[in-house]
N, C-alpha and C positions, 0 to 999 in steps of 0.2 A: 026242136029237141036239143040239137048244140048252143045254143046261145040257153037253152034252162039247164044245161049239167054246167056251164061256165059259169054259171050266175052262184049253180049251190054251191060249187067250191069257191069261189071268191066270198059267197057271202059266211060260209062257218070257217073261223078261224083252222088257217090251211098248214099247221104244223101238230106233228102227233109228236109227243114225248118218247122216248127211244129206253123205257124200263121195262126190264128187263122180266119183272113181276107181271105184267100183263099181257092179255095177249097184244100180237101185233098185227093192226091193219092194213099193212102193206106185205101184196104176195109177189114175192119175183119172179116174173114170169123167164127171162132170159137176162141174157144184158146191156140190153137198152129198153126192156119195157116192163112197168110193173102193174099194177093192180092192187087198186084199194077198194078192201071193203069196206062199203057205206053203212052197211048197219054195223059193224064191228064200229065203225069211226064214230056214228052219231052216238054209240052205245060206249067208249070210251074212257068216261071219265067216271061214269059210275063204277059203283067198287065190285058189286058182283059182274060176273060173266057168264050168260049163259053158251053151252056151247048150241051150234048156228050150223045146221046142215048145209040148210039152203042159204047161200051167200047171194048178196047181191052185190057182184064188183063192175067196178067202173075203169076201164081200159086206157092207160095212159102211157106215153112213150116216152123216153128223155129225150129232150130236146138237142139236136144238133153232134151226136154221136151215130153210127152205126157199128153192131158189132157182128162177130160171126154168127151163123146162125147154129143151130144145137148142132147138126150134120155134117158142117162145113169141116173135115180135115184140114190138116196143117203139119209139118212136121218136126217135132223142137229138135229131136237130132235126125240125122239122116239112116233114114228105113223106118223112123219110130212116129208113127203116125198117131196125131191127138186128134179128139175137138175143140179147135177153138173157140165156138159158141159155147161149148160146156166150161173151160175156163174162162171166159169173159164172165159166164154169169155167177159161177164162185168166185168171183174177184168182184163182183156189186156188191155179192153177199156179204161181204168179208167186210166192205166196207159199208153195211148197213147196222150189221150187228157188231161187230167190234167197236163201238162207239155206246158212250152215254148221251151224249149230244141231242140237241134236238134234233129231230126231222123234219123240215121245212120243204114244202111243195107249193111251188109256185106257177100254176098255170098259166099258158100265154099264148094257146090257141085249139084247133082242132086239125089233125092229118085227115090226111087223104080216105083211110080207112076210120074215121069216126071216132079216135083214140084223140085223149086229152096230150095238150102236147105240154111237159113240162119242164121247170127246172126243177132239179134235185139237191138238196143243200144238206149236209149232216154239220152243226154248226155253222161254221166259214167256209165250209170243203163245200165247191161247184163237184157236186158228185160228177157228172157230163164231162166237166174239164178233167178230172184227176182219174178219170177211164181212159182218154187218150193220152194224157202227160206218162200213165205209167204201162204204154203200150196194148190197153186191155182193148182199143176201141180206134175206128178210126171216125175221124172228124166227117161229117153231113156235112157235105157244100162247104161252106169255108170258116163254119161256126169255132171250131178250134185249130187249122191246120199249120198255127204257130207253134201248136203243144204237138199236133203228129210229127211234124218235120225234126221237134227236138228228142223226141220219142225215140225215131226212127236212126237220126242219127247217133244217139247216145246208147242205142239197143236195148230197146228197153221192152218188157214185156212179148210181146208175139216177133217183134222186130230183130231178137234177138237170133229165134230160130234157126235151122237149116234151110225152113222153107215156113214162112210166113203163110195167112192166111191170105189168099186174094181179096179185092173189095168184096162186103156181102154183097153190092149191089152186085155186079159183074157177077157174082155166084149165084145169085136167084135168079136173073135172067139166060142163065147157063143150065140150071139144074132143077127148076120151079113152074 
C-alpha cells in the first residue's frame, strides 16, 4: 500500500496551481502536516466543481520540521498564555494562501505513522525551511538546525517570547 500511494503521487504531476478561483486541494491540518485531497486533485483541472462530501485525503507530513501541537502553551508575554500549535498553523496558512505561486509537493518517503513524508515548495520558498527560519517550527533531527540556531538567536517567531514552546517531542511524550 506504501510503495502504490508513492507511485500515484510521483506518477500525476505533483504541483497544484495556487488560484485563487478554485477550489484548493490541500487541507491544513496543523503545522507540519497537511492533506490532500485526491479526488478534488485528480478532478482539478476541469472547469466545473462539484462540491465532495465524502473526501478522500491522503495524510502527508512536511518533512524535517516539527511544530507545536494545537494544545501545546507557550507564553509570548509573561502571564499571557497562547497556543503555539495554533500559531504555527496560521503561519503555514498565511504562507499557503498569500501566494500566487505554485504549489509544488514533492514526496520523498513514508513516516512512522503511514503519512506521506514531503517537501513543500510555494515557488522557490522550501515551505519546511521558512517555518523554522521564521521561528514558526523547530527543525526534526538536524534537517534545518542552521535555520533554528538563527531563528533563535535573532528572536524570531516563538523565540521571541517570554517563554517559548518546549520541543513537541518532549511535549508529547510529557502530555500524550
Amino acid at each position: 500500500m506504501k510503495l502504490f500511494v508513492l507511485c500515484l503521487l510521483f506518477s500525476f504531476c505533483s504541483f497544484v496551481g495556487a488560484q485563487s478561483d478554485l477550489k484548493h486541494p490541500l487541507v491544513i491540518v496543523d503545522g507540519d502536516s497537511v492533506n490532500i485531497d485526491v479526488l478534488l486533485f485528480l478532478d482539478f483541472a476541469k472547469t466545473h466543481q462539484d462540491s465532495m462530501d465524502d473526501r478522500t485525503l491522503l495524510r502527508m507530513r512536511i518533512a524535517g520540521i516539527d511544530t507545536p501541537e494545537w494544545d501545546q502553551p507557550c507564553e509570548k508575554n509573561y502571564g499571557e498564555v497562547i497556543s503555539c500549535g495554533e500559531l504555527s498553523t496560521q503561519y503555514l496558512k498565511s504562507l499557503l494562501n498569500n501566494s500566487h505561486d505554485e504549489l509544488l509537493i514533492k514526496p520523498i518517503g513514508i513516516d512512522y505513522y503511514d503519512r506521506v513524508l514531503i517537501r513543500l515548495f510555494v515557488g522557490e520558498i522550501n515551505i519546511g525551511r521558512q517555518m523554522v527560519l521564521e521561528g514558526m517550527a523547530y527543525s526534526y533531527n538536524e534537517t534545518y538546525l542552521k535555520e533554528e540556531r538563527l531563528a533563535r538567536s535573532e528572536k524570531r517567531g516563538f523565540w521571541a517570547f517570554s517563554k517559548p514552546p518546549i520541543n513537541p517531542k518532549q511535549w508529547r511524550k510529557m502530555n500524550k
